[in-house]
N, C-alpha and C positions, 0 to 999 in steps of 0.2 A: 684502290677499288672504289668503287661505286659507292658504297656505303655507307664510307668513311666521312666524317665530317656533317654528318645529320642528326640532328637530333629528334627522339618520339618521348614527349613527356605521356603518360597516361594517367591520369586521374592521380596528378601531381597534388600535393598537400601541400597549400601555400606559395608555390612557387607563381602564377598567376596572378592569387586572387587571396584575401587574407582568409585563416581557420577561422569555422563555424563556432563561433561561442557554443552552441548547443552543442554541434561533438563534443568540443571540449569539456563541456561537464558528464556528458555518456562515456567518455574514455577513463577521466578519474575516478566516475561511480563502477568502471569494469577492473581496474586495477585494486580501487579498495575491495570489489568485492573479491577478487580472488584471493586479497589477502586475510581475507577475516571470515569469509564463509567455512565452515567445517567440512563439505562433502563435495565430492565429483559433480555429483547430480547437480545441487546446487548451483555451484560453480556455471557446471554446463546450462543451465537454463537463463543465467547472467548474459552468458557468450553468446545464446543463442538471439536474445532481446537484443545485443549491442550491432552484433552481427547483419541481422533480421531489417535494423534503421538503415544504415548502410546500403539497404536494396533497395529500388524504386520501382521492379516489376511484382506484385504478389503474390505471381506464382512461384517466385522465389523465397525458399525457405532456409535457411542451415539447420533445421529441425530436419527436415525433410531432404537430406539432398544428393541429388544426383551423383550416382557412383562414381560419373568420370568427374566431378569436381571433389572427392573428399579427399583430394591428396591436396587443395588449393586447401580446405579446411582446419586440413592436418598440419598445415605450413601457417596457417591463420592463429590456431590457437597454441601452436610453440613460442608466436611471436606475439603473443596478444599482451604480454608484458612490456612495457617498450626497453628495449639494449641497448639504444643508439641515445649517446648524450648529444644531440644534435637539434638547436632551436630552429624549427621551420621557417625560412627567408621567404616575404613577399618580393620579390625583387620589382622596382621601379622599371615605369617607361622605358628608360634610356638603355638599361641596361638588358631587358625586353627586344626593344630594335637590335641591340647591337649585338644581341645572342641569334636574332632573324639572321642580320645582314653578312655574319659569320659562318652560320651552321645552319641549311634547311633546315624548320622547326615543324614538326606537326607536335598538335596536343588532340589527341583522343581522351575524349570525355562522356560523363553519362548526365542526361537533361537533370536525374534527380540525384546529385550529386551530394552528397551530406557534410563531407570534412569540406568544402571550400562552395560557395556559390556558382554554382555551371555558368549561367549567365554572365556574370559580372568577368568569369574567367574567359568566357568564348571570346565577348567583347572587348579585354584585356589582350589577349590574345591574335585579333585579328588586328588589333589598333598597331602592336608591333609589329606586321607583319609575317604574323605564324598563321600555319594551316591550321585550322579545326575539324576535327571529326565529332561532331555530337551524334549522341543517340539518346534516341525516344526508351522509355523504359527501363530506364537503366542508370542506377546509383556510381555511388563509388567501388561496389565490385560487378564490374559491367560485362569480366572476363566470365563473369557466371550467368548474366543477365541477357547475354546475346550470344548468338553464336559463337565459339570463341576462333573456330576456321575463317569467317567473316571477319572478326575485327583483326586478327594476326593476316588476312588475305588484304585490308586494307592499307596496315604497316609495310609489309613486305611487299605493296605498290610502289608507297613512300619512297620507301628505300630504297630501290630499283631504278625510281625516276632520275634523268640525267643523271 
């Protein structure tokens, strides 16, 4: 099939472009806080501030959020603990190209990207000859920040092409 043998990174962590020191201390200040805060509320107003960075349009809120994403919220804060003993790989040049030169690569990204530098990643990225999709306004959860028919209508191009 057509499909087969492509790859769509999306607002890959690490795999690019190295983690953001700054995530990384907002993800340890949201796992101590869930572990030590006493109440829901609490808790919740933690996730919403961690959440909230994460976004780069401000009309986006996880205080405030749109019906059709609170199942994306709902899947956000079951995993907001991390379960995966699994250390994030910047992977090298080389190995960059030769993931190109194997597998069509698009990476779909958002300009304000938090867990990883969007820049550093696009230009990582095009340098090995992978597609980029950036968008304007839109973090590391981009699938809330933009249309989310537009960005799956721009994969399912991808994917379709030869």
């Amino acid at each position: 099939s057509k499909y087969f043998g492509k790859l769509v990174l999306m607002a890959p962590a690490a795999v690019v472009a190295p983690i953001e020191s700054a995530w990384v201390l907002r993800i340890i200040a949201l796992s101590l806080a869930q572990a030590i805060l006493p109440t829901k509320g609490m808790i919740q107003k933690v996730r919403t501030w961690f959440f909230d960075y994460m976004t780069a349009d401000p009309n986006v809120s996880f205080k405030d959020m749109k019906p059709e994403y609170m199942e994306l919220r709902q899947a956000s804060d079951e995993a907001a603990v991390p379960h995966i003993e699994l250390e994030p790989t910047c992977l090298d040049d080389d190995v960059l190209e030769e993931m190109a030169r194997n597998h069509p690569t698009l990476l779909v990204i958002g300009e304000g990207e938090t867990v990883t530098n969007a820049t550093l990643a696009a230009e990582n990225a095009k340098k090995a000859g992978i597609q980029v999709q950036l968008y304007e306004n839109s973090g590391h959860l981009l699938l809330m920040e933009h249309p989310r028919e537009h960005v799956v209508g721009v994969i399912a191009e991808f994917l379709s092409e030869g």
